[in-house]
C-alpha positions in Angstrom: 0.0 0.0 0.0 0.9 3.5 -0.7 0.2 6.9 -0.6 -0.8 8.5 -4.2 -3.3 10.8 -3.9 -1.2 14.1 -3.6 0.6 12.6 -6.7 -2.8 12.8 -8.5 -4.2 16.0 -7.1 -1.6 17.9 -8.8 -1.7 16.7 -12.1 0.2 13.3 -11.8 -0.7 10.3 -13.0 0.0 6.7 -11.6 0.3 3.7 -13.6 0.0 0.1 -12.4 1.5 -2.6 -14.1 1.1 -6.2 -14.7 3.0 -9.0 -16.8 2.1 -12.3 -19.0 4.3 -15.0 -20.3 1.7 -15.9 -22.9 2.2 -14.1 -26.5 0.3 -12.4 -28.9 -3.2 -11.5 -28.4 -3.2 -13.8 -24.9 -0.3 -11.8 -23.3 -2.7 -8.6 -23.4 -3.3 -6.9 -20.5 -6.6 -5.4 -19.3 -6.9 -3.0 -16.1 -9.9 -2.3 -14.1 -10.6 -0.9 -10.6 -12.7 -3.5 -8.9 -12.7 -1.9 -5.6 -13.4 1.1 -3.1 -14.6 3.6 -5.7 -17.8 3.9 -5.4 -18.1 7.2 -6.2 -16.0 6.8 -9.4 -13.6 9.0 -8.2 -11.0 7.4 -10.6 -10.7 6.2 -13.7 -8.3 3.7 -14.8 -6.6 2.9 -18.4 -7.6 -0.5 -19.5 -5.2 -1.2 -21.5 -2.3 1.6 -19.9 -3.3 1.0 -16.5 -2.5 4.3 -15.8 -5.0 5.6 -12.8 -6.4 9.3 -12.9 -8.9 11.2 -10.7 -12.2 11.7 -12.6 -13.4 14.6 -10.4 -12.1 16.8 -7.6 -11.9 15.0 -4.4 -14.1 15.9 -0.9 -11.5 15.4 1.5 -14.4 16.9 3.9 -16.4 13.4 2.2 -13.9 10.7 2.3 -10.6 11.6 3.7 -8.4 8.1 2.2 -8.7 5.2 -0.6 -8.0 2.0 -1.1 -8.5 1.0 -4.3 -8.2 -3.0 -5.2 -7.1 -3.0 -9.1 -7.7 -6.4 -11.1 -4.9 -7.0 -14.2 -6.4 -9.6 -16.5 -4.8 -11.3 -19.1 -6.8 -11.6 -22.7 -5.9 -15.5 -23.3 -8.8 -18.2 -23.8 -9.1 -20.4 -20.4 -7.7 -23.5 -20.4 
């Protein structure tokens, strides 16, 4: 866990980033935030994985985050 949120209130960005032995088409990588934003506070690249805000934050509202992000590969199950 870290702290990211000052990174993103001042322009930043912060990408996540995730890995696939497979090749071609199966070792694509899609990015999605699966948890604690409710409000859709966030958006995230699906295929960059780079996480923005969407909207100014209420600190006043919710003063801290914890976002769970899923990295999913685009291979057929096996």
């Amino acid at each position: 866990m870290f702290e990211f949120i000052d990174v993103l209130l001042y322009g930043g960005r912060l990408q996540v980033s995730a890995t696939d032995i497979d090749e071609g088409m199966n070792s694509q990588i899609r990015f999605a935030i699966v948890a604690g934003d409710p409000n859709r506070d966030f958006t995230i690249g699906e295929d960059s994985g780079v996480i923005r805000l969407a909207k100014s934050l209420n600190y006043e509202r919710k003063r801290s985050y914890m976002l769970t992000v899923q990295a999913e590969d685009s291979g057929e199950k096996v």
